[in-house]
VOBA-1610 file (N, C-alpha, C; in pm, whole numbers, padded with zeros to 5 digits, always signed):
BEGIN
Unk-02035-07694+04805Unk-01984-07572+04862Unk-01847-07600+04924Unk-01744-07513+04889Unk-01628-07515+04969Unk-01592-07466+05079Unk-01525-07538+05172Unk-01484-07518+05336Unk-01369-07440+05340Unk-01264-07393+05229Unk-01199-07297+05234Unk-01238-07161+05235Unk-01170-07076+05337Unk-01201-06949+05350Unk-01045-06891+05390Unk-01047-06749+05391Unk-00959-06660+05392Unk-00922-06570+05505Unk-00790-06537+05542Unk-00838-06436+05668Unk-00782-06309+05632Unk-00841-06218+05659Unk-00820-06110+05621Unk-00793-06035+05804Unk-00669-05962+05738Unk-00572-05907+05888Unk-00656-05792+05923Unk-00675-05729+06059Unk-00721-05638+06084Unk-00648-05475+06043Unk-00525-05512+05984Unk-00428-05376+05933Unk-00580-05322+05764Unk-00593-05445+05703Unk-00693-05417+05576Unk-00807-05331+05632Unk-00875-05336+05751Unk-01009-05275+05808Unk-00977-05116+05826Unk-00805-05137+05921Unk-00770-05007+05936Unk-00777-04886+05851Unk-00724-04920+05735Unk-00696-04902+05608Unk-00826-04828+05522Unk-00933-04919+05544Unk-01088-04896+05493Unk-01101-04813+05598Unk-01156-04767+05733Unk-01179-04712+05805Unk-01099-04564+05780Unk-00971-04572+05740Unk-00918-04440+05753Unk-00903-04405+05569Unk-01061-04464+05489Unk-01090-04400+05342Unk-00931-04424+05286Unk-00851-04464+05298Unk-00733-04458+05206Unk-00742-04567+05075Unk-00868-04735+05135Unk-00860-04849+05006Unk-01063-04822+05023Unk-01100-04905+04937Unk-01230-04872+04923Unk-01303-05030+04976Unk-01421-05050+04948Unk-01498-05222+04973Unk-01462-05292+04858Unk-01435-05207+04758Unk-01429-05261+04587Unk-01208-05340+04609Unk-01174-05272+04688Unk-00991-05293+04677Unk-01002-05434+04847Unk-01073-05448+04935Unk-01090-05503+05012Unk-01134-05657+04953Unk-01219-05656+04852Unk-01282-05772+04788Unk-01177-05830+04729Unk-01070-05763+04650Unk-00953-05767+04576Unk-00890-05836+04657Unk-00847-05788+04788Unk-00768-05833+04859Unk-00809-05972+04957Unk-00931-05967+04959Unk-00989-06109+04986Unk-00987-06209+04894Unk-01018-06206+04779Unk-01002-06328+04654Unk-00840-06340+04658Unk-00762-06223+04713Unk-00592-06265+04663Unk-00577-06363+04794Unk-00590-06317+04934Unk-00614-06410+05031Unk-00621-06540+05069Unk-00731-06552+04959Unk-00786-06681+04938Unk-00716-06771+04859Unk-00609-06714+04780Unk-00540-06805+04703Unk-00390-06808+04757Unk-00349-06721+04847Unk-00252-06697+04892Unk-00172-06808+05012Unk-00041-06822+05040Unk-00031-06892+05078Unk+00008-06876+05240Unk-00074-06938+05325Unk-00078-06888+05459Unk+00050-06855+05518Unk+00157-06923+05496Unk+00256-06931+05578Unk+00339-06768+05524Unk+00351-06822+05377Unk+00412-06655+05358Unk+00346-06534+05344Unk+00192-06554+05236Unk+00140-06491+05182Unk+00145-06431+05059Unk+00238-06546+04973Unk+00251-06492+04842Unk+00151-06603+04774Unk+00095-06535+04684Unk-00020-06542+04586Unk-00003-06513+04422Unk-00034-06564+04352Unk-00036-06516+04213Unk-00161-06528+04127Unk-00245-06520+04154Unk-00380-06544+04066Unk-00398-06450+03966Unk-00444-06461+03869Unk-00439-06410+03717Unk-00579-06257+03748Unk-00539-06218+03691Unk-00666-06078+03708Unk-00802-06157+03657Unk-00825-06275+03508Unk-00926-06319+03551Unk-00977-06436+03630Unk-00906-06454+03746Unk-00938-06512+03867Unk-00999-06470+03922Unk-00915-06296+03960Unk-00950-06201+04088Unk-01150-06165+03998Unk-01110-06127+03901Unk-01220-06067+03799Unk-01347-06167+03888Unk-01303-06307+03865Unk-01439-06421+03901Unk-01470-06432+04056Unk-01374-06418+04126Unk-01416-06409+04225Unk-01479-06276+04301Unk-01475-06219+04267Unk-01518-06095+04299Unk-01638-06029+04254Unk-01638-06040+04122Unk-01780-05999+04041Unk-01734-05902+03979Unk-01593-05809+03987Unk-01576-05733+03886Unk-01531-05743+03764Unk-01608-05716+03622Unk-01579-05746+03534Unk-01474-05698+03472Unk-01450-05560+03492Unk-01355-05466+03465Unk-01221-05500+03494Unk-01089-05547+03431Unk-00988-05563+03500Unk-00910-05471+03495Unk-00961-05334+03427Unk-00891-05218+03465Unk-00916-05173+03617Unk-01045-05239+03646Unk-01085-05194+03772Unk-00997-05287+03889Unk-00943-05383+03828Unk-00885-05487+03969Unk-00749-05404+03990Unk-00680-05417+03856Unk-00532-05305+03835Unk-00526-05223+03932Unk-00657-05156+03920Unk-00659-05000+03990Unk-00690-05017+04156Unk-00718-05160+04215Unk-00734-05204+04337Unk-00687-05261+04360Unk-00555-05328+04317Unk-00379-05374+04314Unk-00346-05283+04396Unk-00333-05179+04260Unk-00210-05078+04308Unk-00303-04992+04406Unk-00378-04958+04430Unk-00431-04907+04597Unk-00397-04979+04720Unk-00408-05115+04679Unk-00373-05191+04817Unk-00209-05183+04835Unk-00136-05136+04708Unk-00022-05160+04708Unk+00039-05051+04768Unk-00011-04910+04735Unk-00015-04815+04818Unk-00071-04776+04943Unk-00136-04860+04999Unk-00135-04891+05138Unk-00081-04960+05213Unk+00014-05002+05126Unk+00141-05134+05200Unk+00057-05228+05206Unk-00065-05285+05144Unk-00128-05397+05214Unk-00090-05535+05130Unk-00015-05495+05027Unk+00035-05603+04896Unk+00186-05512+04874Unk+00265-05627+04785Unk+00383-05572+04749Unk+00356-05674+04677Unk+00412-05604+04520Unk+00445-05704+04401Unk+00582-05751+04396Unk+00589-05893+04392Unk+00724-05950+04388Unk+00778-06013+04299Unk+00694-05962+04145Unk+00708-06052+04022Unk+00647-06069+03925Unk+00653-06090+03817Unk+00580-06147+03672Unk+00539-05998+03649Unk+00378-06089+03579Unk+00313-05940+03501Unk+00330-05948+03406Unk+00405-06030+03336Unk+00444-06001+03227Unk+00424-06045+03128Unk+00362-06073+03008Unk+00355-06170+02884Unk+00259-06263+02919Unk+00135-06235+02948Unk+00045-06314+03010Unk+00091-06391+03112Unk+00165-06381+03191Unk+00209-06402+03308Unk+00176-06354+03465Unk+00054-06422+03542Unk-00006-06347+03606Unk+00091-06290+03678Unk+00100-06181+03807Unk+00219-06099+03864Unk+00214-06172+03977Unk+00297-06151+04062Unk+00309-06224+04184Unk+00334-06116+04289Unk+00264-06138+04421Unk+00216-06063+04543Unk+00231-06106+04657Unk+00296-06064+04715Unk+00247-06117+04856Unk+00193-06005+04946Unk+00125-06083+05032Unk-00034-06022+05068Unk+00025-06004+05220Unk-00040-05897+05302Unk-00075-05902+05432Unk-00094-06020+05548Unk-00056-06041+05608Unk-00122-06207+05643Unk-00119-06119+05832Unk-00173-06242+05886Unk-00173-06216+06021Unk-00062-06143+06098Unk+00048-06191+06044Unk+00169-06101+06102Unk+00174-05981+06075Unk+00113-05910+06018Unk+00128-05780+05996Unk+00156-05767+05813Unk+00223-05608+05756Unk+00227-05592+05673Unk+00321-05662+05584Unk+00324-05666+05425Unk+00411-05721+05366Unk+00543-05711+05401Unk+00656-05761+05385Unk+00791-05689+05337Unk+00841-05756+05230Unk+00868-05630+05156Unk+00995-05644+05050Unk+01148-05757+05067Unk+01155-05706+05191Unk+01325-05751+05205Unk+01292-05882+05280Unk+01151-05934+05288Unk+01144-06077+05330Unk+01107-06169+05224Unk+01143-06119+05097Unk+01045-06202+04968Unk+01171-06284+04951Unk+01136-06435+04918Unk+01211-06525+04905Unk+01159-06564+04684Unk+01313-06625+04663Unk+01229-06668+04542Unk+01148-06755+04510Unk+00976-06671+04423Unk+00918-06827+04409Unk+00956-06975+04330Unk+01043-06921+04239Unk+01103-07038+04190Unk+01238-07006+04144Unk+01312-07074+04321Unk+01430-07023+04310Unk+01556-07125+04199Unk+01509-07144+04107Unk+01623-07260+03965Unk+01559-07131+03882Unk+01504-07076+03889Unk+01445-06971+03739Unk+01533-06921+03722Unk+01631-06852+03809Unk+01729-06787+03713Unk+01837-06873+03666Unk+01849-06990+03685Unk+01966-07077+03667Unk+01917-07134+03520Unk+01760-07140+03501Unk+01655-07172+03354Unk+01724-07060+03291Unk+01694-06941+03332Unk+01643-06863+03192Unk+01837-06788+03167Unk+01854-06807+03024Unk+01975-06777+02964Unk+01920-06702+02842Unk+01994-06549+02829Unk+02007-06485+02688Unk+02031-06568+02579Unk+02044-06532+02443Unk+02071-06545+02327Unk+02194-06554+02358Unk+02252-06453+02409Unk+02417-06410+02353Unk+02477-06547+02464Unk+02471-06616+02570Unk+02488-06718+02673Unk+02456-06861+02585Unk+02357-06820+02496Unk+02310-06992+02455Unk+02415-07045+02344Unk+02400-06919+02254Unk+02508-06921+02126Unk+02651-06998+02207Unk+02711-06889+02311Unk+02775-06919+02292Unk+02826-07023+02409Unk+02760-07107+02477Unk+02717-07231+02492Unk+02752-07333+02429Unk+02628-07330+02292Unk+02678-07395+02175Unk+02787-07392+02119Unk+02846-07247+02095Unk+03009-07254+02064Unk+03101-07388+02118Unk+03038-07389+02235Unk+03199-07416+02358Unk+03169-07562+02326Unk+03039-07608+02288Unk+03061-07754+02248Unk+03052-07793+02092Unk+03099-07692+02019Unk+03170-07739+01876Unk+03024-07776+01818Unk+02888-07726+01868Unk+02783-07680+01789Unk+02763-07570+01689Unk+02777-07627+01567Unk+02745-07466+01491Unk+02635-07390+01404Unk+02567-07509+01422Unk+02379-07514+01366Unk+02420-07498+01262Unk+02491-07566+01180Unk+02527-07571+01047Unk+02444-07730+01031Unk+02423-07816+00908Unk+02360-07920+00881Unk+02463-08007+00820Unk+02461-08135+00871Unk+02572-08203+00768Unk+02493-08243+00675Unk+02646-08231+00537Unk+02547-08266+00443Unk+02639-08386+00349Unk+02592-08459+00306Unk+02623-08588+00216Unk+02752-08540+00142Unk+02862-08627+00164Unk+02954-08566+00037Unk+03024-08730+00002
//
C-alpha cells in the first residue's frame, strides 16, 4: 500500500456544496492532485490514468469533469491535448485558486526544439545542404 496521498483545498468543497462540480468532478480532481505537483500544482496525467484511478470508465465522462472543474476555476489548462499528448493543468493547491498569468513553462527549451518545415529547409539552405545524393561520376 502506498503512503502517498493528496490534499484537496477547501475552495473544491465550496464548490460541491454550492452544486456547481459534482462527487464524480471532485474524484477527478483528487486523482489530478495526486499526481500534481505540490509546489505549483501543475499535473499532466493522461485521461487513462484519471480513468484508473477513479473507477470511471468513461473518458467522455472525465472530459466532462475537466471542463466543470475548469469552469469553476478549480483547474486551468496550460497545455498539450494534443496528438495523444496528455493536456497539462494546473490544479488548485492550498494557496487558493489556479492562475493563468502564474503558469510558468513546463518545458521551457520546447519552443527553442520545435521548428516548422519552412525554418528547417531553410536551415539546411544556409549550410549548403540540399538533400540532393552524391552520386559517382
Amino acid at each position: 500500500m502506498s503512503t502517498r496521498f493528496a490534499i484537496i483545498p477547501e475552495c473544491v468543497f465550496d464548490e460541491l456544496a454550492a452544486r456547481n462540480i459534482t462527487a464524480r468532478d471532485v474524484a477527478v480532481f483528487a486523482a489530478m492532485a495526486f499526481h500534481a505537483n505540490a509546489d505549483t500544482g501543475v499535473c499532466y496525467p493522461g485521461m487513462d490514468v484519471l480513468s484508473k484511478r477513479t473507477g470511471i470508465s468513461d473518458v467522455r465522462t472525465i472530459y466532462r469533469a475537466t471542463k466543470a472543474l475548469a469552469d469553476a476555476k478549480l483547474i486551468c489548462k496550460i497545455g498539450g491535448g494534443y496528438r495523444d499528448r496528455a493536456a497539462t493543468f494546473r490544479i488548485a493547491t492550498k494557496s487558493g485558486k489556479p492562475s493563468p498569468e502564474r503558469v510558468t513553462p513546463v518545458a521551457p527549451n520546447h519552443a527553442e526544439r520545435v521548428t516548422s518545415h519552412a525554418e528547417r529547409v531553410t536551415s539546411h539552405a544556409k549550410k549548403g545542404v540540399t538533400g540532393d545524393t552524391p552520386t559517382d561520376q
